[in-house]
N, C-alpha and C positions, 0 to 999 in steps of 0.2 A: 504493500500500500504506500503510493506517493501521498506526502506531503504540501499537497496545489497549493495551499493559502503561502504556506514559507517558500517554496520558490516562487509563488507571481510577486511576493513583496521584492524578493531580489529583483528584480528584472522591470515593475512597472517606472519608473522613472526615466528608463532608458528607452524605455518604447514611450511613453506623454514624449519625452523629445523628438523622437524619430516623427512621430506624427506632426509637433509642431513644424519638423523643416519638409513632409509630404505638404500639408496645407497649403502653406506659402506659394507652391509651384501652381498655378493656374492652368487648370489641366479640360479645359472645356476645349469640346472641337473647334477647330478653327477652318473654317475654308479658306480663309486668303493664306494661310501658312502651307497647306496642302501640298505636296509632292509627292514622288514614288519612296524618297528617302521616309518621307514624315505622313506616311498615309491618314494621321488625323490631325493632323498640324505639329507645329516645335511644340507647343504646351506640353501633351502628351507624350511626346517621343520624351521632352527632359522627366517627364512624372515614371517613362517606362525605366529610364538610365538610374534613375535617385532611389527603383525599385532594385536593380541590378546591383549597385552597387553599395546598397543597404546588404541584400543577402551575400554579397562578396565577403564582407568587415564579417558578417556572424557565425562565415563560416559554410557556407553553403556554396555548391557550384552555381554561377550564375549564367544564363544567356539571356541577351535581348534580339528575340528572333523578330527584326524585319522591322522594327517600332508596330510592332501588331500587340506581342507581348514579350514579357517577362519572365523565365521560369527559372524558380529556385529550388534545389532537387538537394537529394540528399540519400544513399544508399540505395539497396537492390533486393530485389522479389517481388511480389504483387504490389499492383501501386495503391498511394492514398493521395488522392488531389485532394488539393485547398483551392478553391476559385475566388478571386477577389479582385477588383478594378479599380485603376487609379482615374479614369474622366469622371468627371462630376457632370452637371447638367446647368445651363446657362443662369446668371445671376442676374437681377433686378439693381435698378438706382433705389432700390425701399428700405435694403440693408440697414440697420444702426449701427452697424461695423463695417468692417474693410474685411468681406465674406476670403480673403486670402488672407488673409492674418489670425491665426486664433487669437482670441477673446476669453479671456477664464473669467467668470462670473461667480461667486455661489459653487465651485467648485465645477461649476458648468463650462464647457468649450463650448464657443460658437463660432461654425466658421462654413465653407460649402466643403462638403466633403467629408465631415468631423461624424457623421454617421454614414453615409450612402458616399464613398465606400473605403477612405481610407485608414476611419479608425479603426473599424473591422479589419480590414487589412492586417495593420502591423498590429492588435492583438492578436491575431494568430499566427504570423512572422516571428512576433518575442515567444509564444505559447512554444512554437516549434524550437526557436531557441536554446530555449530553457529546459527543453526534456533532450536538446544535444549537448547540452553542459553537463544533464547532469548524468547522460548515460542511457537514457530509456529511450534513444531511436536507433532501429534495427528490427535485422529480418521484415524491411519491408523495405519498397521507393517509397519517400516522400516526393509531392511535387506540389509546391504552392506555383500557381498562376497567376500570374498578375496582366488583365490585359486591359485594352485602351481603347472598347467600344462598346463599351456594354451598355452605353446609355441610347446607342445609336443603330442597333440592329444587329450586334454583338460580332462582327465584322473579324475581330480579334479570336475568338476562340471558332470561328469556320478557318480562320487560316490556322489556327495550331492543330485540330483535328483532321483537315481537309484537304488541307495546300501539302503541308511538312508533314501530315499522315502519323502522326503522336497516338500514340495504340491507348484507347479511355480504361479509364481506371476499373479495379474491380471493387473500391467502396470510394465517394470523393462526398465532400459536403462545402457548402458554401456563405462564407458569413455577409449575407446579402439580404439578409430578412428578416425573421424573426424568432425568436425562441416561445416556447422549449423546442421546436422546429416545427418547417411544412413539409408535409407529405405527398400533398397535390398540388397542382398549378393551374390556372386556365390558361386555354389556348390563348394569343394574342395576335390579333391582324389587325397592320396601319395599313389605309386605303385612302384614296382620295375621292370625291361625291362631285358633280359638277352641274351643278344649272343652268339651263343656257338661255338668254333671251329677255334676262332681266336690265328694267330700265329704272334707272333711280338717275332721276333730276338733281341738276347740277354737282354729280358725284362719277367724277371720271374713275376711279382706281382706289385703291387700298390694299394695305398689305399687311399681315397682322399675326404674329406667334411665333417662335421659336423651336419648338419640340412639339410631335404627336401627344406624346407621355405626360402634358402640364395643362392644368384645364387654363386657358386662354384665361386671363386677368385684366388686361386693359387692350380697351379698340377708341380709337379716337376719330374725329370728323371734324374739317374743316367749319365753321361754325358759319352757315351760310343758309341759318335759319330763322321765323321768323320771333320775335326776341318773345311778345304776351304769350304765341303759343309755346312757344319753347319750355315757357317758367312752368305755365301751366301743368306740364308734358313731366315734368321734374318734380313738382309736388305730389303729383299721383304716383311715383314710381315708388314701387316696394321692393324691390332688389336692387342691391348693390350702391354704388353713389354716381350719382351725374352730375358734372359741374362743372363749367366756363373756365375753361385754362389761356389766357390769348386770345388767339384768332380760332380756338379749338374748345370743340365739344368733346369730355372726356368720362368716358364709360368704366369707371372700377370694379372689374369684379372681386374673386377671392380666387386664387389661385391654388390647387390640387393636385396630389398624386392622378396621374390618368388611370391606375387602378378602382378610385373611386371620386369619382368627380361628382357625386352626392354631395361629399363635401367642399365643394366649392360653389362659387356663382359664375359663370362665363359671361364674362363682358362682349363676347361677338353676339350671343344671342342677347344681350340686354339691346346691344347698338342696333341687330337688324332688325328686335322690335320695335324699336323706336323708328325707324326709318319706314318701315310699314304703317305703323302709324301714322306718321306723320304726312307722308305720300299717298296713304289708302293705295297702300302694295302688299295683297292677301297672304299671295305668296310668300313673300319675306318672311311674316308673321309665323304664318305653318312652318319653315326650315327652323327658324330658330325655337317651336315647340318639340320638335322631334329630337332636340340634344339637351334642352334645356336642365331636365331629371336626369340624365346621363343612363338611365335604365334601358332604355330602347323598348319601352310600352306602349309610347305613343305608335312604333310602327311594326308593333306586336314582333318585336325582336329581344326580348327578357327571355330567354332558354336559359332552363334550371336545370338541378338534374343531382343524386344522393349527397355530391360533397356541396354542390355551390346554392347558391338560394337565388341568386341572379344574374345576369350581363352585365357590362356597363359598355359606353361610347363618350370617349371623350374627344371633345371638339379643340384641338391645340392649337390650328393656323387657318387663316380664312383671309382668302384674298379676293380680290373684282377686276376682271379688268375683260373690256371690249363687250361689256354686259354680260359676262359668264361668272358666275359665282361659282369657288370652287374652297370645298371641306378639307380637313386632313382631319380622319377619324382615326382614335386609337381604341379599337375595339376590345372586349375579351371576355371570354365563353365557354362554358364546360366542356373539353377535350372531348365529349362525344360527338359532338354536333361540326359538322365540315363546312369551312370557310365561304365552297361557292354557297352553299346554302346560306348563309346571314346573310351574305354583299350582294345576294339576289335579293332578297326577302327585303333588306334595307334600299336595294333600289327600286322595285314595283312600287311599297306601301310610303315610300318619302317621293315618290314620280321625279326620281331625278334624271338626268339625262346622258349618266356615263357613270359607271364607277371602276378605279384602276385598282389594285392590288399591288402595294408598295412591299410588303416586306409582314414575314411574323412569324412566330415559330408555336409547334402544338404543343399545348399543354403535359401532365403526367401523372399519375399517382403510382406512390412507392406501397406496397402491402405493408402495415402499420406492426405486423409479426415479423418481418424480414432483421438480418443481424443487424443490418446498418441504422436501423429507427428503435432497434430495440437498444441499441448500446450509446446511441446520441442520447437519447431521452435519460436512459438512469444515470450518465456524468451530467447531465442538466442538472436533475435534481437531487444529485446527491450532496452538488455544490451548495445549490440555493436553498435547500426543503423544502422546494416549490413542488407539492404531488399535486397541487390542483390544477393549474393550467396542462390543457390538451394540445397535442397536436393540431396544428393549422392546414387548412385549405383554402388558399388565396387567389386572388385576383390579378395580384402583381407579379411581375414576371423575375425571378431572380437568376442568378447567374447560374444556379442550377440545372437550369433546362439545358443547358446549351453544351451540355454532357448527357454521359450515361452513371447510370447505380449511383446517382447523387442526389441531395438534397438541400434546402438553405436550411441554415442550422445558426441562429442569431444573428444581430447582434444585437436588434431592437427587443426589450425585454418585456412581458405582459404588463401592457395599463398606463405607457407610456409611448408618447409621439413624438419622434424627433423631429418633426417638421423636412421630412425629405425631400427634397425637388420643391418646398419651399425656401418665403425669406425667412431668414432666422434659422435655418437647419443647427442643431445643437446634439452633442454629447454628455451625457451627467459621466464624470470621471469616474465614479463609481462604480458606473456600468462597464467603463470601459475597463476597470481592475477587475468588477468581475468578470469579464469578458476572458480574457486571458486566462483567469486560472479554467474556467467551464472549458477551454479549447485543449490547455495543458492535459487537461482529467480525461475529455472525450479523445482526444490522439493518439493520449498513453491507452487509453482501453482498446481501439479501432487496433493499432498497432499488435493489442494481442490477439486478436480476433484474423487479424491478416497471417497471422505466424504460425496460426495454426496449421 
C-alpha cells in the first residue's frame, strides 16, 4: 500500500509551478500563424515544446511529433495512455484578469486553461512522476499524450493514431472531464444550416462567433434603427441585455459549454428576434426558436435513449451575407441514433435550404463491470470517501473518445463548475492536490492490473 497523501505533498508545488509557466503560453488556435511546421499556429507548437521539454527535466523520453502532439513515454509491455491537451478555446475582453497569467485568489487559480486542460494535465504528468521517483512504474508502457487540437476536431490524436499509426492502448483514461469518471459519451456533429433568400433592410452582412462548442454571447448591429421603437423593443425584452454601445446595437447573451447550452442565452437568437420583429421577418423569428432551448424540441430533434435524457444544439457562429443566413451547429446525441438521421430530421422540420457536415466523432459507453471503471472508481474513492457520487454519462465530448479502452477520469470534481470554455474559467488548488494524489492511486492500481 502506497502512501498518495505523503508523496503528492512532495511533489504538488513543483507541478502549481509547472502549471503556472503552461498558462502563461497562449495556446488558442491561431490561423494567421498557421503552416505545415505549426499546423495550429506558434501558440501551440510553443505549448507542445514546454510539454516536451517538461517531460524531458522529469525524466521521461520525450517527442514532439509534427506540433500535432507531445508524447511522454516511459517503459515497456501493455500500454497505459494518459490523454490530455494543451489548446485552450478563445478568450473574451470580459476577463477580470489577464486569462494568460494565473490569478491565485482564495487559494483559487484563475486563468484559461487552469481547468480544461492544462491543470489536468500536469497533475497527472507530477502523479506519473512521483510513482517514477518512487519506484512503482513498470511492467507496463506509460504514454501520457499531450496534443494540440482537441478543442478543434481533435486533429492531433487522428495524426498520432492515423498518420504515425501508434498501436491504442489496452487500458488509457483521460483527465478531461469529470470525476468519479464517464462511462458514456454522446455522439457529437458540427454542421453548418443555410437559408437562403432572406432580406433584412439596411443590413448588408455580419459575422459572429468563434467556436461551434461556445453558445454565441454577443451579436451586434449597426444601430440604424428607429430610436421610440427601439426603447420600446428593449423594455419588453426578457432575455439577456440590449443596449446602445456607439453607433451599435448590442445583444448580450450568457455564454456556455456547447454540451449544454441550456445554460446559456444566445445573443444570435436574441438579435435575429429582434430583427424579425422589428422588420415583420416571420422567418427570422422561427430560426432563432429552433436553437433558442438548445434541446432540439422545437424541430422534434431531442433523441433520448437509457444513459442520456436529451440532445442539445448549440448555435456558436452565424453569419449573413448576399441574403443567405448561415448556422454553425454543434450538435450531440445518444450514440445510437446516426448522424444523416438528425441533419435530415433538422433540415425538413427547420425548412432550411442546405445542410453540410463539418466534422464529429461517435459517441461510447464502456461496460461499468469492465477492469478499467472498476479500478478508476475505487482509487476515486478510496482517496476522497466519496461512495456516493456515480459514474457519469455526458454530453460533452472528452478526449477520451478519440481513442480506444479509454475513459475521462476527472478532473472536475462533483458539485463544482469551473467555468470551462467560459470567462473566469478557475481551478480550486485543492482540487488540483487532490487531483494528483487520485491519478498517483489510480496509475499505481491500472499498473497492476496491466502486469498481470
Amino acid at each position: 500500500m502506497i502512501d498518495t497523501k505523503q508523496i503528492t505533498e512532495k511533489y504538488y508545488l513543483k507541478a502549481l509551478d509547472a502549471l503556472k509557466e503552461a498558462i502563461k503560453i497562449n495556446t488558442v488556435y491561431d490561423e494567421k500563424s498557421r503552416s505545415k511546421t505549426d499546423p495550429f499556429g506558434k501558440g501551440v507548437s510553443k505549448g507542445l515544446n514546454f510539454f516536451k521539454e517538461l517531460g524531458e527535466t522529469l525524466g521521461f523520453k520525450s517527442v514532439n511529433y509534427d506540433n500535432y502532439v507531445t508524447e511522454l513515454s516511459y517503459g515497456e509491455g501493455k500500454i497505459l495512455d494518459i490523454y490530455a491537451h494543451t489548446d485552450v478555446v478563445p478568450v473574451s475582453e470580459h476577463w477580470e484578469s489577464d486569462p494568460f497569467y494565473p490569478s491565485v485568489k482564495n487559494n483559487i487559480m484563475y486563468a484559461r486553461g487552469a481547468s480544461d486542460d492544462k491543470g489536468p494535465a500536469i497533475a497527472a504528468i507530477y502523479a506519473c512522476k512521483a510513482l517514477l521517483d518512487e519506484g512503482y512504474l513498470g511492467n507496463f508502457k506509460l504514454r501520457i499524450i499531450i496534443g494540440g487540437n482537441e478543442e478543434r476536431d481533435s486533429l492531433c490524436l487522428d495524426h498520432y493514431f492515423n498518420k504515425l499509426n501508434k498501436p491504442y492502448p489496452d487500458m488509457g483514461f483521460s483527465p478531461d472531464g469529470n470525476f468519479p469518471l464517464i462511462y458514456a459519451e454522446k455522439t457529437i456533429c458540427n454542421f453548418e444550416v443555410e437559408y437562403e433568400n432572406i432580406k433584412i433592410p439596411l443590413i448588408s452582412s455580419f459575422h459572429f462567433g468563434e467556436a461551434f462548442n461556445v453558445v454565441l454571447d454577443e451579436f451586434r448591429l449597426k444601430n440604424v434603427f428607429d430610436s421610440l421603437k427601439l426603447e420600446e423593443y428593449i423594455a419588453q425584452n426578457t432575455e439577456g441585455e440590449i443596449h446602445i454601445e456607439g453607433d451599435e446595437l448590442v445583444f448580450k447573451g450568457k455564454p456556455a459549454h456547447g454540451s449544454t447550452p441550456d445554460k446559456g442565452i444566445n445573443a444570435a437568437c436574441m438579435g435575429l428576434t429582434f430583427l424579425g420583429t422589428y422588420y415583420n421577418i416571420p422567418r427570422l423569428i422561427e430560426i432563432a426558436s429552433y436553437f433558442r432551448n438548445g434541446n432540439g424540441e422545437e424541430f422534434n430533434g431531442n433523441y433520448t435513449s437509457v444513459d442520456f435524457s436529451s440532445s442539445s444544439y448549440c448555435l456558436g457562429k452565424i453569419s449573413y451575407e448576399n441574403e443567405t443566413l448561415k448556422l454553425s451547429i454543434n450538435s450531440r446525441f445518444p450514440n445510437e441514433y446516426d448522424v444523416d438521421l438528425v441533419m435530415n430530421n433538422l433540415k425538413a422540420n427547420t425548412n432550411a435550404d442546405r445542410i453540410k457536415y463539418i466534422g464529429g466523432s461517435k459517441g461510447f459507453k464502456i461496460d461499468l463491470d469492465s477492469p478499467l471503471i472498476v479500478t478508476l472508481l475505487k482509487a476515486y474513492q478510496e482517496v476522497t470517501s466519496d461512495y456516493e457520487s456515480k459514474p457519469l454519462a455526458i454530453g460533452g465530448g472528452t478526449y477520451a473518445r478519440e481513442s480506444k479502452n479509454s475513459v475521462a477520469f476527472g478532473m472536475e470534481f462533483p458539485g463544482v463548475d469551473t467555468l470551462m470554455h467560459q470567462d473566469g474559467e478557475f481551478l480550486p488548488l485543492d482540487d488540483f492536490k487532490k487531483g494528483i494524489e487520485i491519478y498517483i492511486k489510480a496509475i499505481y492500481e491500472l499498473g497492476k492490473v496491466l502486469s498481470k
